[in-house]
PALUM-288171 format. One line per 5 residues: number of its first residue (from 1); their letters; for each residue x, y, z of C-alpha. Coordinates in steps of 0.5 Angstrom, whole numbers, plus 2048, in hexadecimal, padded with zeros to 3 digits. Example, Ala and Ser with C-alpha at 12.3 -4.5 7.8 and 13.67 -1.06 7.14 Angstrom:
<atoms>
1> AS> 819 7F7 810; 81B 7FE 80E;
</atoms>
This chain:
<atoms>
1> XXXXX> 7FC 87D 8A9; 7F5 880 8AB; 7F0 884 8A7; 7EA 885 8A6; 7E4 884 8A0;
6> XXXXX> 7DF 88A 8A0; 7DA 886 89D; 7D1 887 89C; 7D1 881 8A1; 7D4 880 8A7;
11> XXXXX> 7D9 879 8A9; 7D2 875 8AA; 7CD 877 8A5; 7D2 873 8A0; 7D0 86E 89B;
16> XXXXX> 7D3 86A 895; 7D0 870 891; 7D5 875 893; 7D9 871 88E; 7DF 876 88F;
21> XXXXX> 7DF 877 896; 7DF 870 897; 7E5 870 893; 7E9 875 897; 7E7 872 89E;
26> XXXXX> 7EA 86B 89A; 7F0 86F 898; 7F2 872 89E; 7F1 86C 8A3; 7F7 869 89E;
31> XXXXX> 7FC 86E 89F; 7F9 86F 8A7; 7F7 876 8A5; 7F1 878 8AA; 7EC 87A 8A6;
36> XXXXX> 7E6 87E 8A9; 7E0 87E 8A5; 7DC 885 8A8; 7D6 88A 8A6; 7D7 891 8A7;
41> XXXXX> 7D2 891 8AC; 7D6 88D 8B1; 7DB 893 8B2; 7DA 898 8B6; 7DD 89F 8B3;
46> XXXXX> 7E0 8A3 8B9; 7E5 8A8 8B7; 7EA 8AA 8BC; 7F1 8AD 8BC; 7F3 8A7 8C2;
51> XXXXX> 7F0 8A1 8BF; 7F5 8A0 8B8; 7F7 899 8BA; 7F0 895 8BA; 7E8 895 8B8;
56> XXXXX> 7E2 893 8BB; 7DE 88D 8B8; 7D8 88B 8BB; 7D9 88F 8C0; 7DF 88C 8C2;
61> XXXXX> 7E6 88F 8C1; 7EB 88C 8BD; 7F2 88C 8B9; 7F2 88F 8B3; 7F4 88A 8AC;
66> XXXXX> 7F9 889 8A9; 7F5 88B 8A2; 7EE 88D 8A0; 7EA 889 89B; 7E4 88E 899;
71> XXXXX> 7DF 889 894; 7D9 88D 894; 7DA 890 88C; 7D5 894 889; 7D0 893 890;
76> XXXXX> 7D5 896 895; 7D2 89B 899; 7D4 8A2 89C; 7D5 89E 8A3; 7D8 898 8A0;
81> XXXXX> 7DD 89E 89C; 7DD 8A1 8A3; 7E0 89A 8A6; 7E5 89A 8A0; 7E7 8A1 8A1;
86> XXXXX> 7E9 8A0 8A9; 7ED 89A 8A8; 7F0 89D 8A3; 7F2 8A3 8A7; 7F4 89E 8AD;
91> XXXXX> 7FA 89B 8A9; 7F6 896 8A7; 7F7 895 89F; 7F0 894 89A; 7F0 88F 894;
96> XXXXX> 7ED 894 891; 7EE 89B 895; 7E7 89E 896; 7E8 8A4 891; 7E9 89E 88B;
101> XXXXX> 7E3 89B 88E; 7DF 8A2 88D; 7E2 8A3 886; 7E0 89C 882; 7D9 89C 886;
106> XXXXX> 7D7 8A3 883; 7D7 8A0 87C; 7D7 8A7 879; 7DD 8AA 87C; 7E0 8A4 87A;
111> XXXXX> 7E0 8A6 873; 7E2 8AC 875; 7E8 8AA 877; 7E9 8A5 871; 7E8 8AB 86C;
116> XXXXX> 7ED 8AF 86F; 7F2 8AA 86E; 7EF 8A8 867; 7EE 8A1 869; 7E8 89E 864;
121> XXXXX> 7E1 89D 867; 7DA 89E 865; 7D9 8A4 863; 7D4 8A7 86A; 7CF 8AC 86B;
126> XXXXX> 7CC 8AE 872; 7C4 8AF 872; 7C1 8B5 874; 7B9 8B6 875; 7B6 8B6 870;
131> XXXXX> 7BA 8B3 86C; 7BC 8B6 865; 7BA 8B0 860; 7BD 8B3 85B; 7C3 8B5 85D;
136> XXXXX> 7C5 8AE 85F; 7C2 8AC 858; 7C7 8B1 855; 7CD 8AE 85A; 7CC 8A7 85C;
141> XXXXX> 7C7 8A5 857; 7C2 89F 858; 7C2 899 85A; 7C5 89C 861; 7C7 899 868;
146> XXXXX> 7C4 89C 86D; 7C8 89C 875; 7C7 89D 87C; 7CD 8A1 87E; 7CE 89C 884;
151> XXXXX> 7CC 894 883; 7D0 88F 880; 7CF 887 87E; 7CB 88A 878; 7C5 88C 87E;
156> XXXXX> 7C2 893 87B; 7C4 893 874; 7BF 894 86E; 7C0 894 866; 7BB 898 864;
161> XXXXX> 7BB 896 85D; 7B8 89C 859; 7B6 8A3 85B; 7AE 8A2 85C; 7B1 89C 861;
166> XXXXX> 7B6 8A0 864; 7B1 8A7 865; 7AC 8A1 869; 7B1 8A0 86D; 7B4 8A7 86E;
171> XXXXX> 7AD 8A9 870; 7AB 8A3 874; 7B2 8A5 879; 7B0 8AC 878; 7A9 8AB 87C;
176> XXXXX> 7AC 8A5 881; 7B3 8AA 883; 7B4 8AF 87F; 7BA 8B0 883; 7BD 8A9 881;
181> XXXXX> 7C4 8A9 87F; 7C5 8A6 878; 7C9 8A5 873; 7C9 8A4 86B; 7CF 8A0 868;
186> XXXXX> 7D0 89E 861; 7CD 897 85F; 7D4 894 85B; 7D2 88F 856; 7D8 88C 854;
191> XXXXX> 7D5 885 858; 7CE 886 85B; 7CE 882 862; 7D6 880 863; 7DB 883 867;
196> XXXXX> 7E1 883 86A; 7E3 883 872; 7EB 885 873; 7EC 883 87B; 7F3 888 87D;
201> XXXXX> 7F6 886 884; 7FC 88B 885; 7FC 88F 87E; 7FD 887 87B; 7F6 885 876;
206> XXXXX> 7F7 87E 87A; 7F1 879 875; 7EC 87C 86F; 7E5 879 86D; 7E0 87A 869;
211> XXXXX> 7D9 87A 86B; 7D3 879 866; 7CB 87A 86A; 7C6 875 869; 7C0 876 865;
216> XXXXX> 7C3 87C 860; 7C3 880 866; 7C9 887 864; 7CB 885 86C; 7D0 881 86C;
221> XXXXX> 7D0 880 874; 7D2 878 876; 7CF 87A 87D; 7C8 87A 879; 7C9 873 875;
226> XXXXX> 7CE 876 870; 7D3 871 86D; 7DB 872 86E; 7E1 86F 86B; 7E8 872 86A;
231> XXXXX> 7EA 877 866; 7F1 879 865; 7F5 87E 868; 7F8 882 862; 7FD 887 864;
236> XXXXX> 7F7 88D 862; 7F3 88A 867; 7F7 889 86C; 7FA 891 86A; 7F2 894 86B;
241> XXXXX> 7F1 890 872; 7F7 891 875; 7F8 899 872; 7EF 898 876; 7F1 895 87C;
246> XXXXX> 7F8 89A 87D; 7F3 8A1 87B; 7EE 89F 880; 7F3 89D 886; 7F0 896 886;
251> XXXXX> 7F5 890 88A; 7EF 88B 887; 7EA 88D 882; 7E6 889 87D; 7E6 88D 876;
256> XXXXX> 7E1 88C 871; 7E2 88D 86A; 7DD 88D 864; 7DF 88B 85D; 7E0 891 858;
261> XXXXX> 7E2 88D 852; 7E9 88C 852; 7EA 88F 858; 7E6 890 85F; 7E3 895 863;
266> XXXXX> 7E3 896 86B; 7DC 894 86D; 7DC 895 875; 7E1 894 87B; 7DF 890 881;
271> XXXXX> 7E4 891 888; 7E1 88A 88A; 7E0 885 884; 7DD 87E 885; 7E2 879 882;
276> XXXXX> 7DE 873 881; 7DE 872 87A; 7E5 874 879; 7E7 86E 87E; 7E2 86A 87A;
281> XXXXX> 7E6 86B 873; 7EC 86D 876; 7F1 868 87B; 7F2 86D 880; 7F0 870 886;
286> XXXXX> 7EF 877 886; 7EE 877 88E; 7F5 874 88F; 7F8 879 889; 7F5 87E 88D;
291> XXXXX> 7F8 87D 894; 7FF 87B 891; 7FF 883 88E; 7FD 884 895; 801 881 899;
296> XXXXX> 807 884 894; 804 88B 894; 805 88B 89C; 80B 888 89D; 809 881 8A0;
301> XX> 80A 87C 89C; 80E 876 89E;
</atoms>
């Protein structure tokens, strides 16, 4: 069995650091799959009707892999989508598939697709320069979360935590970009600082955890130094993450779940979620789940 990892980073620039690609390569030498680590820069996109059956990687020619392993998240590229997509259309099967990838990086259109579905999340607005301030007091209130549309380990996420903030900060992106693509979404205040993390593999939510930020921080991101410990998979957390997963056509995803009183709201979805705090709380490991759902979904388990 032979794959390949598109990853920011190629075989040799590796280092402890990638803590999940590491375990993915340690997983994949102990069940004798051929695990490539690749950057998109290294394959040549050459589309021809005659040449269905291999690629061209550092300018070689190569045989197609039995799977295609996209960890690129919310930082995949149009080129690396591009990779994605020719592989795809050569038979190579995606975890995920470049349209799901696309969906779930476009934090916007992923609560589009939540809403019709009337899945709970974080109420939503797209800015549009100049904003108007009063409408998002109307309809978001303050303190608010202010989003890029793409990004993903808590990098651009701001709280502006009154309106006077809020219109500084409005006019600061205005002067700088007035083109900038963001996004105003509630602040839910049920437990400031702490959520929830959901990884589903397969349609299957497979570990929870809660994580807490450090310092009074309201992101909750283990990657910046937040804490983690297990959470429970209640039924209704496992309905929402799964029901998440399911609608945005995601074989692996990450689903990030804000606390709402009793109950808990969508957040964000990521294609390409980091797994080291859920194996620091949890005893699992998610690179071998993952490549046990893999394995079965291609018919090549033994």
């Amino acid at each position: 069995m032979k794959g390949y990892m598109l990853y920011k980073k190629g075989e040799v620039e590796i280092t402890p650091e990638q803590y999940e690609v590491n375990q993915f390569q340690k997983a994949a030498e102990e069940y004798g799959i051929e695990l490539n680590v690749l950057k998109p820069e290294q394959f040549d996109l050459i589309v021809t009707r005659d040449d269905r059956k291999s690629i061209r990687v550092d300018g070689e020619v190569v045989t197609l892999p039995d799977f295609f392993l996209p960890r690129m998240g919310a930082s995949t590229t149009y080129f690396a989508l591009a990779v994605i997509r020719h592989l795809e259309r050569l038979g190579v099967y995606s975890f995920n598939k470049s349209d799901a990838i696309e969906l779930v990086k476009d934090k916007l259109y992923t609560q589009q697709v939540l809403a019709s579905s009337n899945l709970p999340f974080a109420k939503t607005m797209l800015a549009k320069f100049p904003v108007d301030i009063s409408l998002v007091e109307k309809l978001l209130g303050f303190p608010v979360v202010v989003k890029t549309v793409y990004g993903s380990q808590g990098a651009g996420v701001f709280l502006s935590e009154n309106k006077a903030q809020f219109e500084d900060l409005m006019n600061l992106v205005c002067a700088t970009k007035s083109n900038a693509n963001i996004i105003l979404q509630e602040y839910v205040k049920s437990k400031v600082g702490e959520d929830l993390r959901v990884i589903t593999v397969g349609g299957r939510a497979i570990s929870c955890m809660k994580r807490k930020s450090k310092d009074g921080s309201f992101k909750a991101n283990f990657s910046d130094g937040g804490s983690v410990e297990p959470y429970e998979l209640t039924s209704e957390i496992e309905w929402i993450a799964t029901e998440a997963s399911r609608i945005c056509n995601l074989d692996i995803a990450g689903v990030d779940l804000l606390f709402d009183g009793d109950h808990f709201k969508i957040c964000e979805i990521n294609s390409s979620p980091g797994f080291r705090g859920m194996e620091e709380c949890h005893d699992i490991n998610v690179a071998k789940v993952i490549f046990d759902f893999m394995r079965i979904r291609l018919g090549l388990y033994s």
